[in-house]
Biopython code that builds the backbone (N, CA, C, O; Angstrom):
import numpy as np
from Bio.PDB.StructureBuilder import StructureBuilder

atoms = [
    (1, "UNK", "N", (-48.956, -12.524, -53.305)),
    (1, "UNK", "CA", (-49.841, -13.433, -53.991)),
    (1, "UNK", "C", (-51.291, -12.984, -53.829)),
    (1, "UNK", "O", (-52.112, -12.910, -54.744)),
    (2, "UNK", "N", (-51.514, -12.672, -52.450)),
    (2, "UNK", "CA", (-53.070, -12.016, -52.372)),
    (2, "UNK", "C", (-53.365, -11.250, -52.993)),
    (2, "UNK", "O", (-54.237, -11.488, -53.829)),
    (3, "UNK", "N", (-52.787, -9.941, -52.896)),
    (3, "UNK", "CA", (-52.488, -8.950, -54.243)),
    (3, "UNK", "C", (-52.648, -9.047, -55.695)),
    (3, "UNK", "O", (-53.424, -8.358, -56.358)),
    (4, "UNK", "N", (-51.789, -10.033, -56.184)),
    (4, "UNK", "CA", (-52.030, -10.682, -57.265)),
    (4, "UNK", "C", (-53.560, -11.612, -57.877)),
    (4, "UNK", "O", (-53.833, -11.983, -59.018)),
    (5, "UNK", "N", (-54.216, -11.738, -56.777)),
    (5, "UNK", "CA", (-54.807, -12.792, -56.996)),
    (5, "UNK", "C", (-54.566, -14.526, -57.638)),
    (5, "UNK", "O", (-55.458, -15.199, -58.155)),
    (6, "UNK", "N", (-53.499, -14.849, -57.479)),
    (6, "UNK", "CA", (-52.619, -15.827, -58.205)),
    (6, "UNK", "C", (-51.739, -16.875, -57.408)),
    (6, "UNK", "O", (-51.588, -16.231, -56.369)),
    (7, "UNK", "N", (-51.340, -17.571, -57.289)),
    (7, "UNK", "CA", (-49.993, -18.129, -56.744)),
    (7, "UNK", "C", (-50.008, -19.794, -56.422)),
    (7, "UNK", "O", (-51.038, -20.378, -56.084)),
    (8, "UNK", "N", (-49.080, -20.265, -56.534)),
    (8, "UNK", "CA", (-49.004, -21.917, -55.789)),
    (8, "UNK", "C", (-47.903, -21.793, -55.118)),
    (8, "UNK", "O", (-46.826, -21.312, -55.470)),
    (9, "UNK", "N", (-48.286, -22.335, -53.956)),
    (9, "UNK", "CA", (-47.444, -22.723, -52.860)),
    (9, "UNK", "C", (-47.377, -24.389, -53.147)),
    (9, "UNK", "O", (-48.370, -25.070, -53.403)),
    (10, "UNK", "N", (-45.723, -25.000, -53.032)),
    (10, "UNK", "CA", (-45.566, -26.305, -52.377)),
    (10, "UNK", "C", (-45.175, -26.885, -51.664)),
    (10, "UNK", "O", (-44.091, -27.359, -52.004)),
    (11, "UNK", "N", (-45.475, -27.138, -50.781)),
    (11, "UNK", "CA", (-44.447, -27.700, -49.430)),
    (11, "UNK", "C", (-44.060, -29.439, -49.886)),
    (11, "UNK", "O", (-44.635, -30.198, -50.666)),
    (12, "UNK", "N", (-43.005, -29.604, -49.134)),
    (12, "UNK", "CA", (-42.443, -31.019, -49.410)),
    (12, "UNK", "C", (-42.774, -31.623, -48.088)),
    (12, "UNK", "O", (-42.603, -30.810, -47.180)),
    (13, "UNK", "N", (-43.192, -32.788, -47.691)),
    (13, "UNK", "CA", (-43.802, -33.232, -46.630)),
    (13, "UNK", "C", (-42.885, -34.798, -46.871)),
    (13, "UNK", "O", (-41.789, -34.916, -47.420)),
    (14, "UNK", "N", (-43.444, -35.512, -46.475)),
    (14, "UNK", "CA", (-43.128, -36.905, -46.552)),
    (14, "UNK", "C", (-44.040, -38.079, -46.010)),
    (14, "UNK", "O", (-44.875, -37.736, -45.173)),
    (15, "UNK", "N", (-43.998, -39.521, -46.393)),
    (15, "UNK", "CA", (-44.781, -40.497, -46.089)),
    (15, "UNK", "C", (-44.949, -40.727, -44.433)),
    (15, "UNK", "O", (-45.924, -41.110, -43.787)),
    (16, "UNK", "N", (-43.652, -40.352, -44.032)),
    (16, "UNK", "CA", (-43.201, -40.733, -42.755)),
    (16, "UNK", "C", (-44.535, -40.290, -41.511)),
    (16, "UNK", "O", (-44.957, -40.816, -40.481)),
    (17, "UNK", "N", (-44.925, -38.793, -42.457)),
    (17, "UNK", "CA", (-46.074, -38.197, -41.997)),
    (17, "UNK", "C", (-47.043, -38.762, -42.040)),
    (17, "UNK", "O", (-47.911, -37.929, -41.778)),
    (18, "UNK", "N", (-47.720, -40.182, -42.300)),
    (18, "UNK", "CA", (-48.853, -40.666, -42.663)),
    (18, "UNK", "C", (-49.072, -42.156, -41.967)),
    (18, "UNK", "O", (-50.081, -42.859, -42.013)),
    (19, "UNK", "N", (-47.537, -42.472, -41.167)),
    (19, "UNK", "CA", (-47.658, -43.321, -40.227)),
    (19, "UNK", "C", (-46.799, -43.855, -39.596)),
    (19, "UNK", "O", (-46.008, -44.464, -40.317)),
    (20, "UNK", "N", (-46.544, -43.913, -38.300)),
    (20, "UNK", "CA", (-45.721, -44.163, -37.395)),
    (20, "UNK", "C", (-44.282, -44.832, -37.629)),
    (20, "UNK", "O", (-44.444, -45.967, -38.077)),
    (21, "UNK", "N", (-43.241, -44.579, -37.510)),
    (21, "UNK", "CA", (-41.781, -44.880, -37.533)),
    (21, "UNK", "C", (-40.949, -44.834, -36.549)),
    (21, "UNK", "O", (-40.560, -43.836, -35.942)),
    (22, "UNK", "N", (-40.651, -46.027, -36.376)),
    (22, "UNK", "CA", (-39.492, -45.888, -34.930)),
    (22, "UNK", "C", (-38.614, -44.852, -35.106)),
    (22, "UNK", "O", (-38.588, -44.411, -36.255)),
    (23, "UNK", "N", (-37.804, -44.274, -34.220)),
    (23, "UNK", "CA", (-36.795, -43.832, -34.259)),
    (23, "UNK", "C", (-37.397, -42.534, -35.078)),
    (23, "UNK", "O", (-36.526, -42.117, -35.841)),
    (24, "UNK", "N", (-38.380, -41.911, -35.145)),
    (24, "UNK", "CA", (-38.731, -40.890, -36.186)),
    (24, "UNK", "C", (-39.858, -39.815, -35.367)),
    (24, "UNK", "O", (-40.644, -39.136, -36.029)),
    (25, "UNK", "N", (-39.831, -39.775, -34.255)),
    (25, "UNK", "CA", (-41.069, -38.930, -33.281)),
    (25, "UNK", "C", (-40.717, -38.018, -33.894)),
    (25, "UNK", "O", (-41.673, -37.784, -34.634)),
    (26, "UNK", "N", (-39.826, -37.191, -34.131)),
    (26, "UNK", "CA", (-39.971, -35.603, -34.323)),
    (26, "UNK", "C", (-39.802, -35.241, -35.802)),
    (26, "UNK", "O", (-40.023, -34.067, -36.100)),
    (27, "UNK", "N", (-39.461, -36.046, -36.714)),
    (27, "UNK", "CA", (-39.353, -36.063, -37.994)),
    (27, "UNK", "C", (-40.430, -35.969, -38.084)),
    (27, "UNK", "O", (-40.891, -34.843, -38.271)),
    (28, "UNK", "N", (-41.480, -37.330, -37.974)),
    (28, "UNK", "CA", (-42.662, -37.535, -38.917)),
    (28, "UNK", "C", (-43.881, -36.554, -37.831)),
    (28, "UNK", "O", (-44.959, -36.339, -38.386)),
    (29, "UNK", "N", (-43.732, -36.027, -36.464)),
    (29, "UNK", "CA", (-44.462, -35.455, -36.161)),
    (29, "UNK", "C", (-44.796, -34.149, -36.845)),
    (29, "UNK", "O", (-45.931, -33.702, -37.007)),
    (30, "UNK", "N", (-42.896, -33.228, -37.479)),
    (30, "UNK", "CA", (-43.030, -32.224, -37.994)),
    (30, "UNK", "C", (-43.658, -32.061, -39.283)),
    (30, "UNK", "O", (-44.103, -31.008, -39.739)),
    (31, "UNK", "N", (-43.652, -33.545, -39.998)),
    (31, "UNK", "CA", (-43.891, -33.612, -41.749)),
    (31, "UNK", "C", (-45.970, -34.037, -41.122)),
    (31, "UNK", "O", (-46.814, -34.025, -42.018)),
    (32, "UNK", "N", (-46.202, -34.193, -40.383)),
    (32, "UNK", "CA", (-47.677, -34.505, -40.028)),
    (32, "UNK", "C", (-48.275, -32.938, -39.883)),
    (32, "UNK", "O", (-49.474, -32.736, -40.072)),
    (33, "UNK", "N", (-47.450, -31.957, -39.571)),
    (33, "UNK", "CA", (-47.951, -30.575, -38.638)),
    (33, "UNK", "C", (-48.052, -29.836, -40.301)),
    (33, "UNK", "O", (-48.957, -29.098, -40.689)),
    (34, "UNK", "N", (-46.742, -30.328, -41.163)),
    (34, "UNK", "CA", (-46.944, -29.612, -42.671)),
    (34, "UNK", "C", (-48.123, -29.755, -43.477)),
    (34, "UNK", "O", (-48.729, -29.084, -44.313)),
    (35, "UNK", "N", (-48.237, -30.992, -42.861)),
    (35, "UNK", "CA", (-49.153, -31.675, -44.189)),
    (35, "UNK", "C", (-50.605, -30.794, -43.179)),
    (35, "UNK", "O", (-51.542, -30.716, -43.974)),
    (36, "UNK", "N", (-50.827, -30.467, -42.459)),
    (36, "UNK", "CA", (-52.375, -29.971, -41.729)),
    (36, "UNK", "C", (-51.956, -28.341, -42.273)),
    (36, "UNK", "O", (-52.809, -27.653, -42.835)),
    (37, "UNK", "N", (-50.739, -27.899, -42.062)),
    (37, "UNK", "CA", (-50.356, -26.716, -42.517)),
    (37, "UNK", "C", (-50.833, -26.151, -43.986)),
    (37, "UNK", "O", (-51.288, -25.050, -44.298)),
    (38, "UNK", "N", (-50.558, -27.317, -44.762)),
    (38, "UNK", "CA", (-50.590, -27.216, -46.079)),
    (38, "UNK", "C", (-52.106, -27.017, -46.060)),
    (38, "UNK", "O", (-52.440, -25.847, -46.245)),
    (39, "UNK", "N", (-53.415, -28.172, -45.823)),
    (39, "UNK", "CA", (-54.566, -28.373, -45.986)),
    (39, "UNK", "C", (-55.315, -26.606, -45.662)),
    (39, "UNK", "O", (-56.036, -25.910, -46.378)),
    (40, "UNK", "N", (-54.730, -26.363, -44.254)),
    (40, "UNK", "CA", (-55.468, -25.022, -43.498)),
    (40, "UNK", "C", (-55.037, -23.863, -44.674)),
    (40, "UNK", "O", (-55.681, -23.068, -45.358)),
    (41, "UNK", "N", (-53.629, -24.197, -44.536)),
    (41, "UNK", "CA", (-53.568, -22.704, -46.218)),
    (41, "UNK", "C", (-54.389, -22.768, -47.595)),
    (41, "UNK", "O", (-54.948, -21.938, -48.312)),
    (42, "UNK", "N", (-54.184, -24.195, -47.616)),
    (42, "UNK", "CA", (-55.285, -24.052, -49.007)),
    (42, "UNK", "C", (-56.812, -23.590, -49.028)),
    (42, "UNK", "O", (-57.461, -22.995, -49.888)),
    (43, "UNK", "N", (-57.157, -24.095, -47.728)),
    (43, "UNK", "CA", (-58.649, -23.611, -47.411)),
    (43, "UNK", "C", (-58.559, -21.951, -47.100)),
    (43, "UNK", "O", (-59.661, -21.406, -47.153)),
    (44, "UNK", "N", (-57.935, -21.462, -46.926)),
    (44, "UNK", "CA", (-57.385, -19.802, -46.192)),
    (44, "UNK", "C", (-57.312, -19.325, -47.601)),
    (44, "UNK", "O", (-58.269, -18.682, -48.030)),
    (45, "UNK", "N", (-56.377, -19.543, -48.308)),
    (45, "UNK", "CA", (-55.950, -18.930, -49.615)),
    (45, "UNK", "C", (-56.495, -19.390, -51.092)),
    (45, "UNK", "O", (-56.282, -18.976, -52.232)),
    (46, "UNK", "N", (-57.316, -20.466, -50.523)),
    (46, "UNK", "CA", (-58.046, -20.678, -52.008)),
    (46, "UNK", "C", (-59.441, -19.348, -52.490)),
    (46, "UNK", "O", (-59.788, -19.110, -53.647)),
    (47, "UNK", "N", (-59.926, -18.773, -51.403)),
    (47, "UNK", "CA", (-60.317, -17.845, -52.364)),
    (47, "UNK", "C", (-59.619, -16.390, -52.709)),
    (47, "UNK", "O", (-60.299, -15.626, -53.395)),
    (48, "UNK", "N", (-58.367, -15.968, -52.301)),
    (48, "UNK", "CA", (-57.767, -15.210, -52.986)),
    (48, "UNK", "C", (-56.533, -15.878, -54.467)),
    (48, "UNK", "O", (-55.519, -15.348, -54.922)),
    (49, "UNK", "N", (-57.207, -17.179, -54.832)),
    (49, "UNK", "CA", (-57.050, -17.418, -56.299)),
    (49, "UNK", "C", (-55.620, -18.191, -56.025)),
    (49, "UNK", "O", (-54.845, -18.453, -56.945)),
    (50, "UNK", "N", (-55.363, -18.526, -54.628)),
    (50, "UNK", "CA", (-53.728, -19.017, -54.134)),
    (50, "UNK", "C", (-53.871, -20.645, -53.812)),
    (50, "UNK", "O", (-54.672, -20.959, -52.931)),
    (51, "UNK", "N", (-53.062, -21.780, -54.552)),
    (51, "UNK", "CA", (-53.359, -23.043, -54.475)),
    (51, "UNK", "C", (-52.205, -23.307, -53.531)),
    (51, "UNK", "O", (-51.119, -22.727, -53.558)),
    (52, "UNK", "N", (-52.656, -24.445, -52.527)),
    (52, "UNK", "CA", (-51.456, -25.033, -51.430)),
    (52, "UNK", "C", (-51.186, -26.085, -51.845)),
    (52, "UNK", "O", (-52.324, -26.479, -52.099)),
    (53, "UNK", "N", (-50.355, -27.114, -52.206)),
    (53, "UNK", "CA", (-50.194, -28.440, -52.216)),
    (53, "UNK", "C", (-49.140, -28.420, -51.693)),
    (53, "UNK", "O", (-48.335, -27.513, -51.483)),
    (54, "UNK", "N", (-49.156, -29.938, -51.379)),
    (54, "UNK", "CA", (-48.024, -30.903, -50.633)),
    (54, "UNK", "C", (-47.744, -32.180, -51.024)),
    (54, "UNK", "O", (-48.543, -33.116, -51.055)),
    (55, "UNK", "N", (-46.213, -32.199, -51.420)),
    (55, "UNK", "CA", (-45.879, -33.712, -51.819)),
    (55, "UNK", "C", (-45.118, -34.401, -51.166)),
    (55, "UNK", "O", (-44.058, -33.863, -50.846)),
    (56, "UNK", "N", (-45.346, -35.738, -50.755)),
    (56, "UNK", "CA", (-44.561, -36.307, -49.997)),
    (56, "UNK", "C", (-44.417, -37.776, -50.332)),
    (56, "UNK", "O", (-45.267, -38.667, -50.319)),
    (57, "UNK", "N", (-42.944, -37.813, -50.679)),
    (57, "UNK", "CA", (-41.817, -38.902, -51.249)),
    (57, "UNK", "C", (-41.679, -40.021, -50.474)),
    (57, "UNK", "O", (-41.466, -39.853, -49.274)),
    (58, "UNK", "N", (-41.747, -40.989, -50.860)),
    (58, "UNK", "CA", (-41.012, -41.960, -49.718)),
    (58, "UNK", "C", (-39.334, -41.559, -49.293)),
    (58, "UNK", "O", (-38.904, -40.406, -49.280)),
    (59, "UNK", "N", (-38.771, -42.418, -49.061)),
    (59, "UNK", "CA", (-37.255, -42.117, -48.811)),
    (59, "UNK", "C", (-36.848, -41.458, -50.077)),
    (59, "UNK", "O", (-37.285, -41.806, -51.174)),
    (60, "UNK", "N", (-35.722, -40.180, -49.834)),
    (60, "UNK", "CA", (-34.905, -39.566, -50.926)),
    (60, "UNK", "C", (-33.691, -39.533, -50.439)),
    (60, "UNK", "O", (-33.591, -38.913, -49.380)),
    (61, "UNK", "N", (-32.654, -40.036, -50.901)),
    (61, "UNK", "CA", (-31.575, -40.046, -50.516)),
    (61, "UNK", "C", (-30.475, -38.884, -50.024)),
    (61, "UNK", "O", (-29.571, -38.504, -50.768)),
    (62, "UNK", "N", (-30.636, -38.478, -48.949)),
    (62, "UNK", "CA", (-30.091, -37.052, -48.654)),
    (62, "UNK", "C", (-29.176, -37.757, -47.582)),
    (62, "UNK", "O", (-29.183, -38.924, -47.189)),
    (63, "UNK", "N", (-28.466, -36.790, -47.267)),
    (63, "UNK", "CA", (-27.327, -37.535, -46.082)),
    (63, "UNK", "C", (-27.847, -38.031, -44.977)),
    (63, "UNK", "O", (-27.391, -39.017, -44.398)),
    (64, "UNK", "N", (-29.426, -36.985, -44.399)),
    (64, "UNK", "CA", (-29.909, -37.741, -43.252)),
    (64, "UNK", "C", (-30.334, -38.985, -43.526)),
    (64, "UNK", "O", (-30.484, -39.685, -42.525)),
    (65, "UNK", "N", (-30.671, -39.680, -44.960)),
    (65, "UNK", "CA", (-31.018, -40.512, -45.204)),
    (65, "UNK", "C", (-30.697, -41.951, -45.352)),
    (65, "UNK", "O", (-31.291, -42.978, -45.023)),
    (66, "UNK", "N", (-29.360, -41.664, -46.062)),
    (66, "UNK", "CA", (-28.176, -42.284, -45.942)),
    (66, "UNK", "C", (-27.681, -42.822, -44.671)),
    (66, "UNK", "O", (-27.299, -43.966, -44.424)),
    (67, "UNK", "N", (-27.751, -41.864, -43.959)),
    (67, "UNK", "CA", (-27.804, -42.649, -42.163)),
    (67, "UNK", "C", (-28.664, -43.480, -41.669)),
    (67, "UNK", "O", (-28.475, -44.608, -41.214)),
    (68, "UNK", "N", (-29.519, -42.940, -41.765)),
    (68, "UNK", "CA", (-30.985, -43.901, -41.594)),
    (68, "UNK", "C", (-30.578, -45.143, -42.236)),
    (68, "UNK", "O", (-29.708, -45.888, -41.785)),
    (69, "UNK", "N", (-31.482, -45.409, -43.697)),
    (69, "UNK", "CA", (-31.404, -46.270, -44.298)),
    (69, "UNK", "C", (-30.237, -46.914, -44.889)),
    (69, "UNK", "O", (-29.893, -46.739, -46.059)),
    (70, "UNK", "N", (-29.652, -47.644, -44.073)),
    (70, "UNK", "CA", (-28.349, -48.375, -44.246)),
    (70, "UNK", "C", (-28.573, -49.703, -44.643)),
    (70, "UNK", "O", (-29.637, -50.109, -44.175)),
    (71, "UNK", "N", (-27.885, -50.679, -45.438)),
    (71, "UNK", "CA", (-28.092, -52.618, -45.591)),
    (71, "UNK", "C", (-28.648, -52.765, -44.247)),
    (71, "UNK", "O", (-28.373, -52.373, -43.113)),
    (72, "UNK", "N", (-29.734, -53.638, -44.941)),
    (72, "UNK", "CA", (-30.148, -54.649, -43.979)),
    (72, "UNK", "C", (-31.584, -54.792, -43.996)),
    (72, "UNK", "O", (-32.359, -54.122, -44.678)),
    (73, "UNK", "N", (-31.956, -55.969, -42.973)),
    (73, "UNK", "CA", (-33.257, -56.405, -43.365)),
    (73, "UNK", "C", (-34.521, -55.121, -43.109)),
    (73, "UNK", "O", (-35.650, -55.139, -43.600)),
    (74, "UNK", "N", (-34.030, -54.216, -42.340)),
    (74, "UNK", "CA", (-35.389, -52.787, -42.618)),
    (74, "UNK", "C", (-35.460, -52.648, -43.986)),
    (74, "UNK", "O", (-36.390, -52.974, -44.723)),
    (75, "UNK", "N", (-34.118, -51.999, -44.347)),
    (75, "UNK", "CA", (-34.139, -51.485, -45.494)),
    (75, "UNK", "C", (-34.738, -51.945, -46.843)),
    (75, "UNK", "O", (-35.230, -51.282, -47.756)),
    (76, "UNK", "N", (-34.489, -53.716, -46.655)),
    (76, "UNK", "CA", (-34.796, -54.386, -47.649)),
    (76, "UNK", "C", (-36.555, -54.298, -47.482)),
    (76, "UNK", "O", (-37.290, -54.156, -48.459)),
    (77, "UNK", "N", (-36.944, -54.387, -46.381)),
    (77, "UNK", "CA", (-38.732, -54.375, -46.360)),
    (77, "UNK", "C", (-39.047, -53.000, -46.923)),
    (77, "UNK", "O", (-39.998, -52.776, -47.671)),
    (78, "UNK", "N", (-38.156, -52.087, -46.496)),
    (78, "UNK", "CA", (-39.096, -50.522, -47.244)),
    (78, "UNK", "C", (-38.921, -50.720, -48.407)),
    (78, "UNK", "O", (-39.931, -50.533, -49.086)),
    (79, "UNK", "N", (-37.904, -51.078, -49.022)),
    (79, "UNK", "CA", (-37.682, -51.367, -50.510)),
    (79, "UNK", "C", (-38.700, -52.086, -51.262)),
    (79, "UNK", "O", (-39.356, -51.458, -52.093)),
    (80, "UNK", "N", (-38.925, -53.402, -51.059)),
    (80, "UNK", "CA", (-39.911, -53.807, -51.390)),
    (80, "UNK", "C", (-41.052, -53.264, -51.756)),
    (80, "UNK", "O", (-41.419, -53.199, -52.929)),
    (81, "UNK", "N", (-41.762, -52.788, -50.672)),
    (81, "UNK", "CA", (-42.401, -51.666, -50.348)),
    (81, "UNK", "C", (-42.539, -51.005, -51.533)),
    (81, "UNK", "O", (-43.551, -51.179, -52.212)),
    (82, "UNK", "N", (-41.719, -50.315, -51.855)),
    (82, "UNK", "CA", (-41.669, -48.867, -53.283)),
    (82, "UNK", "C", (-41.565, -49.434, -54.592)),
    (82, "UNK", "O", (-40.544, -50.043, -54.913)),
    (83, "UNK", "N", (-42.408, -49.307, -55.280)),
    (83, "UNK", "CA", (-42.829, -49.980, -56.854)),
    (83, "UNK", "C", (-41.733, -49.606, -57.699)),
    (83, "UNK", "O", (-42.008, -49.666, -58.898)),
    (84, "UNK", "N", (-40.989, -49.371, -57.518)),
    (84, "UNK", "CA", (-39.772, -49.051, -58.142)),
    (84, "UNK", "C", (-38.537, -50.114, -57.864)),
    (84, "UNK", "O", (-37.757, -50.567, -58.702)),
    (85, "UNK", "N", (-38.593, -50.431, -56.187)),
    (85, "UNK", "CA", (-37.913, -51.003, -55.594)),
    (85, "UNK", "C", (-36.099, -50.486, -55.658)),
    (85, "UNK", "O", (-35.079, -51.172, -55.606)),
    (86, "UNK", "N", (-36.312, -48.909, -55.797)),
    (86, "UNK", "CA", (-35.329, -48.215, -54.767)),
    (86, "UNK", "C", (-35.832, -46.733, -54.035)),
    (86, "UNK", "O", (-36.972, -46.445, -53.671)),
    (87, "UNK", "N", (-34.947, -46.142, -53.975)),
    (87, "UNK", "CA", (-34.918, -44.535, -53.004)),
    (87, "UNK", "C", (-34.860, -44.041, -54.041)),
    (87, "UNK", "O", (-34.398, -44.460, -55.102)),
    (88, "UNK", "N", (-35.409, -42.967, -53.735)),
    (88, "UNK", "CA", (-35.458, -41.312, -55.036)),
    (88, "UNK", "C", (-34.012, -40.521, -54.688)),
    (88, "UNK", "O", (-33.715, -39.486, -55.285)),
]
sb = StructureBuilder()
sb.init_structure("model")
sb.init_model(0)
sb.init_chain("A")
sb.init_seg("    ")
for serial, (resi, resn, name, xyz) in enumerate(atoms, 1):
    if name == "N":
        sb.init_residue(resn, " ", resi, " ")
    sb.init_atom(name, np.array(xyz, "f"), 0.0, 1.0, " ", f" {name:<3s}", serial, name[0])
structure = sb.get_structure()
């Protein structure tokens, strides 16, 4: 990409990264370390013409997720929560 002068990078991060969750120390610590990851590359690689972004989803339904977010009254508050009022 340097070479090129060109490129986008995207990392997938998550909300979880943006504020504290039980049961989630090493999840949302690792999606917190991406999201600073992401910021430091963009500042590094924005002048060889290279863009960093990072998007981060609320819940997406993946199997770890599915475990997690099971019935019940959590679930129903994150729900609420999402203007959609389900999981991606």
């Amino acid at each position: 990409m340097i070479e090129r002068s060109s490129g986008k990078i995207v990392n997938i991060s998550s909300r979880a990264a943006l504020g504290a969750l039980e049961e989630h120390v090493a999840y949302s610590a690792a999606k917190a370390a991406l999201n600073m990851l992401t910021q430091t590359m963009a500042l590094e690689f924005a002048p060889h013409g290279i863009q960093v972004n990072c998007i981060a989803p609320t819940v997406i339904l993946t199997p770890m997720a599915d475990a997690v977010w099971t019935s019940g009254p959590r679930t129903d508050a994150k729900l609420a929560r999402i203007p959609t009022g389900r999981f991606g």
